[in-house]
Every structure is written in C-alpha cells, then in structure tokens.
C-alpha positions in Angstrom: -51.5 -86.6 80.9 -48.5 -84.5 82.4 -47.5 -87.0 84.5 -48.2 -90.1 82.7 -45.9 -92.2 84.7 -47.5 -91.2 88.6 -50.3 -92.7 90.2 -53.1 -89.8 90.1 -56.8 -88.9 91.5 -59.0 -87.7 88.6 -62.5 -86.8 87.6 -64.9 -87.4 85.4 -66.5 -84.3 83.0 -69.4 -84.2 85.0 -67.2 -84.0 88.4 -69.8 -86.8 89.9 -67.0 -89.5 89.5 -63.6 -89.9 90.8 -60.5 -92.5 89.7 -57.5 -93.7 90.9 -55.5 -93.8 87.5 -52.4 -95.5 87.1 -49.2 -95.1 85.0 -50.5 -94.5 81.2 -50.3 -97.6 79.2 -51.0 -95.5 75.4 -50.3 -92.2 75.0 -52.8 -90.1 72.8 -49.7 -89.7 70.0 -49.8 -93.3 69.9 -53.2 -92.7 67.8 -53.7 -92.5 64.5 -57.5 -92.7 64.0 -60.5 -92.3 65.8 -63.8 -92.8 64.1 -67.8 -92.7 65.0 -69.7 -95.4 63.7 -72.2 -97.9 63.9 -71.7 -101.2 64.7 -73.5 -103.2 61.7 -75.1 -105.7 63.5 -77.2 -104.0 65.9 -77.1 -100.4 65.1 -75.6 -99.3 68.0 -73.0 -96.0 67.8 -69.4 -96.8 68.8 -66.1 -95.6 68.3 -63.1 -97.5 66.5 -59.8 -96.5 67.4 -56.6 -97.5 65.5 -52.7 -97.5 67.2 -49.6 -97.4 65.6 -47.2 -100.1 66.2 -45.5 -99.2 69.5 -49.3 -98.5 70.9 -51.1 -101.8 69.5 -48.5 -103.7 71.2 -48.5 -101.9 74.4 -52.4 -102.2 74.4 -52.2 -105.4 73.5 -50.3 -106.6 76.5 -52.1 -104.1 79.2 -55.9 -105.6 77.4 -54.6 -109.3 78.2 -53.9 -109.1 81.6 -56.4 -107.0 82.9 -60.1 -108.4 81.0 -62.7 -107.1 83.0 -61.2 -104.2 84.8 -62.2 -100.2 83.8 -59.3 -98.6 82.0 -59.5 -94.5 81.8 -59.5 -92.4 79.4 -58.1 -88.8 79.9 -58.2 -85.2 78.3 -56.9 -82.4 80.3 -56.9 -84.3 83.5 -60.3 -85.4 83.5 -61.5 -88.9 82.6 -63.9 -88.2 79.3 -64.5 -92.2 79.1 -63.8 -95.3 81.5 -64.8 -98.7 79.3 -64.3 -101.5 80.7 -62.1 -104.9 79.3 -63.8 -107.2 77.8 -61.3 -109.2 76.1 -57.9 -109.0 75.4 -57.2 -107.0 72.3 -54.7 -106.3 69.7 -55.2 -104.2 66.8 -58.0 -101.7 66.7 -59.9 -101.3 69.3 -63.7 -101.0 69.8 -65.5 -98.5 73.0 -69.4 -99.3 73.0 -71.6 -98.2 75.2 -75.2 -95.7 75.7 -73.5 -93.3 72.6 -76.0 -91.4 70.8 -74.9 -89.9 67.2 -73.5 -86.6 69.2 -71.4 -88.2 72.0 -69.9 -91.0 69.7 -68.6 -88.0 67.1 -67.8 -85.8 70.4 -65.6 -88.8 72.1 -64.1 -89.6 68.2 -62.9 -86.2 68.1 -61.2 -86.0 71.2 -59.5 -89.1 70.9 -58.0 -87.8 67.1 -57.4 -84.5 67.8 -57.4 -83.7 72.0 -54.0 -85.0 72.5 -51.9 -83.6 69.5 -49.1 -82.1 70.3 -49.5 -78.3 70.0 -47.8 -75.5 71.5 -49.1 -72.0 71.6 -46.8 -69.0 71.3 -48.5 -65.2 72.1 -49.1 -63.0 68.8 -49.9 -60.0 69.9 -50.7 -58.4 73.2 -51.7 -54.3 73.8 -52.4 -53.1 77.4 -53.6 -49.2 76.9 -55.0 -46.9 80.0 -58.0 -45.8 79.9 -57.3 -42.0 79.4 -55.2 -42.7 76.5 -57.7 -45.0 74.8 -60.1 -41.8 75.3 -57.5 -39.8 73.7 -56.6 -41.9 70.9 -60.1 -42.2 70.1 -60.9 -38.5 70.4 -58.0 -37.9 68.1 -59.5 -40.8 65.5 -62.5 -38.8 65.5 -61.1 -35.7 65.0 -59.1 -36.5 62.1 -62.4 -37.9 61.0 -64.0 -35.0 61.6 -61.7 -33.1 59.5 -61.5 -35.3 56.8 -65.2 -35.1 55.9 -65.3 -31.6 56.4 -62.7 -31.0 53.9 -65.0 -33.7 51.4 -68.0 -31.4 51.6 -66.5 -28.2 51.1 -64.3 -29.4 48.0 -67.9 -30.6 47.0 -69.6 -27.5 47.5 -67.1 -25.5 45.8 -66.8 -28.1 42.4 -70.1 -29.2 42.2 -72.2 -26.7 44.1 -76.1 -28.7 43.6 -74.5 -31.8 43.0 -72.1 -31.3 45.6 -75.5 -31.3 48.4 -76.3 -34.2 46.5 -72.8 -35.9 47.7 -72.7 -34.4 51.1 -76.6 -36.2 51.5 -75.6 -39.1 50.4 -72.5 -39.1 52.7 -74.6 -38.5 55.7 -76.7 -41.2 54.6 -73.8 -43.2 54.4 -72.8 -42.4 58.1 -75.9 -43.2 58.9 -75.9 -46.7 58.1 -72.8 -47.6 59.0 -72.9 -46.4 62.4 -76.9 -48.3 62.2 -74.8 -51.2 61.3 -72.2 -51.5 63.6 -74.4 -51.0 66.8 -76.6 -53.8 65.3 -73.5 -56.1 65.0 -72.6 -54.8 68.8 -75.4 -56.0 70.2 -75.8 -59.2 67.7 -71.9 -61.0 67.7 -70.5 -58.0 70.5 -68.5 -56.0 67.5 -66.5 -53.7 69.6 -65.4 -50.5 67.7 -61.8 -50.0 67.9 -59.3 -46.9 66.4 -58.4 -48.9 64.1 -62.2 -49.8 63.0 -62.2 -45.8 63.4 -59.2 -45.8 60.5 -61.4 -47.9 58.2 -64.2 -46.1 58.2 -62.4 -42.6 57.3 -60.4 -44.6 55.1 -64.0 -45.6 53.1 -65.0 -42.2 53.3 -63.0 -41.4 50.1 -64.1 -44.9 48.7 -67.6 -43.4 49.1 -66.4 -39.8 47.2 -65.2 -41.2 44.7 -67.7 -43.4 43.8 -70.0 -40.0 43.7 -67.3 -38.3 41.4 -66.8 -41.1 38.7 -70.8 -40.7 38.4 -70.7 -36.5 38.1 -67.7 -36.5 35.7 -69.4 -39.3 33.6 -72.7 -36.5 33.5 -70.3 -33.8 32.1 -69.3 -35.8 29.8 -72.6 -36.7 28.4 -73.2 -32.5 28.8 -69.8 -32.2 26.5 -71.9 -34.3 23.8 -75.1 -32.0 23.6 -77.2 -33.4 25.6 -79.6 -32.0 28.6 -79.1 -32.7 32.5 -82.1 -34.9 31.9 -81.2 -37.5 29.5 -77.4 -37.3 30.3 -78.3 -38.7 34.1 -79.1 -42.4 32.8 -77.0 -42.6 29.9 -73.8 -41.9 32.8 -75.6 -44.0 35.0 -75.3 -46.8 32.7 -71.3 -45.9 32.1 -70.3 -45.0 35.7 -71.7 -48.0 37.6 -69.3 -50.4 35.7 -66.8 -48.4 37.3 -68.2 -47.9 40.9 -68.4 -51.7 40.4 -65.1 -52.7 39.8 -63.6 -50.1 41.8 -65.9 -51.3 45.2 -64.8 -55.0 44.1 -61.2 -54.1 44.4 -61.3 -52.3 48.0 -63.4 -55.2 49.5 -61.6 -57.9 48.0 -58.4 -56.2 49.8 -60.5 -56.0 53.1 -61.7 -59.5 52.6 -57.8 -60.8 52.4 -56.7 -57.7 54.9 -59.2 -60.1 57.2 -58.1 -63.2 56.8 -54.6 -63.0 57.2 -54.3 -60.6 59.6 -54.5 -60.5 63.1 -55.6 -58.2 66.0 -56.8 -54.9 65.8 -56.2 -55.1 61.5 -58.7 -57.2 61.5 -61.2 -54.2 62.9 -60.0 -51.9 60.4 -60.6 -54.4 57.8 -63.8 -54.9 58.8 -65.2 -51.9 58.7 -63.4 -51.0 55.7 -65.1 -53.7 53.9 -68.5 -53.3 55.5 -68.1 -49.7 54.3 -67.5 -50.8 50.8 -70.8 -53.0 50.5 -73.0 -50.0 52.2 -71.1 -47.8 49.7 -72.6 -50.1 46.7 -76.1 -49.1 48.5 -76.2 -45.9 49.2 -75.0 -44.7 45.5 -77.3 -47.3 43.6 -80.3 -46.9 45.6 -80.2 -43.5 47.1 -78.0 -41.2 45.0 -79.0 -42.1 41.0 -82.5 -42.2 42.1 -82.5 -38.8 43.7 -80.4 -37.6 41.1 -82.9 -39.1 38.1 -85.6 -36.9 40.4 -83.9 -33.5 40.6 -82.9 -33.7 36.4 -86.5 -33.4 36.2 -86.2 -29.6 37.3 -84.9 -27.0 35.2 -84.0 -24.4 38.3 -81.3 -27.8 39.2 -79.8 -27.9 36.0 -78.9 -24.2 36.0 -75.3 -23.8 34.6 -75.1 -21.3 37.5 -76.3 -23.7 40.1 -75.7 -26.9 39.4 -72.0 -26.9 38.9 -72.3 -27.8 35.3 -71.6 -24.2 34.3 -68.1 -24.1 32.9 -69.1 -27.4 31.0 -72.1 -25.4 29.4 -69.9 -22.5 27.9 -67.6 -25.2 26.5 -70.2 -26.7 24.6 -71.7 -23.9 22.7 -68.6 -22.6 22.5 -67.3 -25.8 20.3 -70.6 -25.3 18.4 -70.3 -23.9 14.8 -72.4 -20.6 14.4 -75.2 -21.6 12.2 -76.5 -18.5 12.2 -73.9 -16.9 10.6 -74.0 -18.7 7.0 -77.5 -17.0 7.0 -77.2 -13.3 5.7 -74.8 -14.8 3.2 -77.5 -17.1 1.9 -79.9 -14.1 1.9 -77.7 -12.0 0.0 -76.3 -14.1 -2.3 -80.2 -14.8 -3.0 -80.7 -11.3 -3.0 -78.1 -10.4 -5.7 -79.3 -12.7 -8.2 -82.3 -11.3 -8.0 -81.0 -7.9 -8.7 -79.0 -9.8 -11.5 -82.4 -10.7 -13.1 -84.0 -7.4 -12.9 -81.2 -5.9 -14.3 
C-alpha cells in the first residue's frame, strides 16, 4: 500500500466488507513465490507463499503474537484476501480456505506479480481535431485515389486485354479488403486509421506487381514459340514461385513492423500485411483462373489486343525463313534434270 505505515479503512473486492488495517508487517517485494496447489492430504486448493529473509522474519514475529486474529491482504487498496492466524509461522506460509482451481491461481498471481515494482512512462500521445482528421483522411484518400488511377492507365496502355485483367483483379482486391476490415470493425473494433490508409496504397503496388511478374513470365513463354494458350500454365508454374517469395518478404516485414512498433505503425502494418495475404488470394484463385479461361479465345490472344503484339513481331522476326531454301531446292532439282536430258 502507499501508506503502509498509517492506520487505514479498506474494502474488500466485492465492496460488501470493510477493515481497519494496520501498519504493513510484509511488503509484497518481500515475496519471492506464490504458487496454486493442492494440499496432498485432502485435496483441497491452496496457495503457498515463500518470503525472503527480511520478510520470513518479520512474519515470523507478527504470526506469533497475534494466532487467531485476521491479517489483510491488499492490492490496490482493496483487501483481495483476509485469512486468519492459525499458528505462529516462520518460513513459507500456507492461505487455505473455499479456493476453487480459478481463485487459488487468481490469488497466486496477484501475490507474485500484483505488487512488483513497475513504473509506467507515456509512449506516445496524438490529440487531432476533428476537421483536420477529415482532412488528413480526405487527403489519404486522394492520394489513394490517384495512385490507382495512375496503376490502371499504365496497365491499359502496356497490356491493353491483360491490362482489364489487372484492373479486375484490383477491384477485386479492393473489394476484399475493405470486406475485411469492416468484418474486423465489428468483430475486435479495428478502427481504420491514415496510417492503415498508407498500408493499403502502399499494398496496392504489392498487388501490381504480383500481376506483372505473371504477364512478363507469359511473354516470355511467347518469345519461345509457343501460343497464349499453353504459355498461361507453363508461366503460371514459373511466376508463382516468385509472387511467393516476394508476398513472404512484405508480410514478414509487416509481421516485425507489428510487433515492435507502437501506435498508429502498428495500423499501417496491419493492413499492409493483411493486404499481402489477400494479395496471395486474389492472384491464385481469381486472376490465373480467369486468365487460363480467356487463353481459350483466339479474339484475346490477338497481338493487336492483347498487348502481346510487339512480342509477336519479335518472334517471327528471330525465325529463319524456311521458305526461302525452297526455290533453290527446286532449281537445283530442276537443273539436273536439264543436265540429264542434255
């Protein structure tokens, strides 16, 4: 207690209860254990406490000349337990009583850990009005805003079909994040801060890029000879090893970002990370499977439509011209014959 050495009124937990507690004969430093047990004779639950040597002597003396009276025990100026002597004591010391499993752990713990001697020291404090949170957040979303609109046009103009293919899947994306976070507002109270706002623009690009490593790793199958068709799984197989260990990296940095940081970093790691896992989702079952459906088409894998186009003309144009050995075949055939005739 604060003032261990006064004569003070207290109460029980329950408030039904009220002491008149002396000058405090063990303080809770003088501690060392506290344990829930049972007693091996009858089964009952009690608590074992152990002192060290200034508080076993102390309790020692205070136990001997007072058998039979109540002495309290106190946590935040309330009495949590008030056994009474039975004998006098020295050594460890014994509280028995109507403990069940739960109160006999509960009254351990506060006796080993309720009195240690902590301080606590302010990290971090923000106080914002409310019109410039509105603005800071209407900024957050603006930039936002931007951001993704400068995604889907550099998508359109690159990959033109496979560009809507991105720009769906980023929507989709959206979608389930913002699903996701009103879910965990109403579940555990997630509040979405500007920082949270950061994170999610942040894992917009996380999103893109796991779209382009799949695309480039489709011209590059296109660069070998083969068809929009069977170059979609044969990337598939390539680029997801990549989307992998690229997704691994950003939310093993969100999980740490987490951890060991504090206030509104923690919000923009987060979201950041919870970006990352929907990321993983979206691309492996929404964008290969809808982009294993569309190869099916011819009209998609137009080199005019689809993007693919300049890819295309480099391939045949790296081709040899078999054609062109031809007419010297034919008229090196042709001249024997003439040979012969002649």
């Amino acid at each position: 207690m604060d003032r261990s050495q006064d004569y003070v009124a207290a109460c029980s937990q329950d408030g039904t209860v009220k002491y008149l507690l002396g000058p405090a004969v063990v303080q809770g430093t003088n501690i060392t254990d506290a344990q829930a047990g049972t007693r091996q004779t009858t089964g009952e639950w009690i608590v074992q406490l152990d002192f060290d040597s200034a508080g076993s002597t102390a309790w020692a003396t205070y136990t001997a000349a007072n058998v039979g009276k109540q002495v309290g025990i106190t946590l935040d100026g309330k009495v949590i337990s008030a056994p009474t002597i039975n004998q006098a004591i020295s050594g460890g010391t014994e509280i028995s009583g109507s403990f069940t499993q739960a109160s006999a752990e509960e009254l351990a713990n506060q006796l080993k850990y309720g009195a240690l001697p902590l301080s606590f020291s302010q990290a971090t404090a923000q106080s914002i009005s409310t019109e410039l949170g509105a603005e800071q957040l209407r900024a957050g979303l603006i930039a936002g805003a931007i951001g993704i609109a400068l995604v889907f046009v550099y998508a359109l103009v690159y990959y033109r079909l496979l560009g809507l293919v991105m720009i769906a899947s980023l929507m989709l994306s959206a979608v389930v994040v913002y699903a996701s976070l009103v879910l965990l507002g109403r579940e555990i109270g997630f509040t979405l801060s500007l920082a949270g706002i950061a994170g999610f623009i942040v894992s917009i690009g996380i999103t893109a890029d796991s779209f382009v490593v799949y695309f480039e790793r489709i011209k590059d199958e296109i660069r070998e000879g083969r068809t929009l068709r069977s170059a979609v799984p044969r990337a598939w197989v390539r680029a997801r090893r990549t989307i992998l260990s690229a997704d691994a990296v950003s939310f093993l940095a969100a999980a740490i970002l987490y951890v060991l940081a504090i206030g509104d970093v923690k919000g923009f790691a987060f979201t950041l990370g919870l970006s990352t896992v929907l990321d993983l989702v979206v691309v492996f079952l929404f964008t290969h499977p809808l982009l294993a459906v569309l190869s099916r088409f011819r009209s998609f894998g137009s080199s005019r439509f689809s993007g693919l186009g300049q890819v295309d003309r480099a391939t045949h144009a790296s081709r040899p011209d078999a054609s062109a050995d031809r007419p010297l075949v034919g008229a090196g055939t042709s001249g024997a014959q003439d040979r012969s005739r002649s």
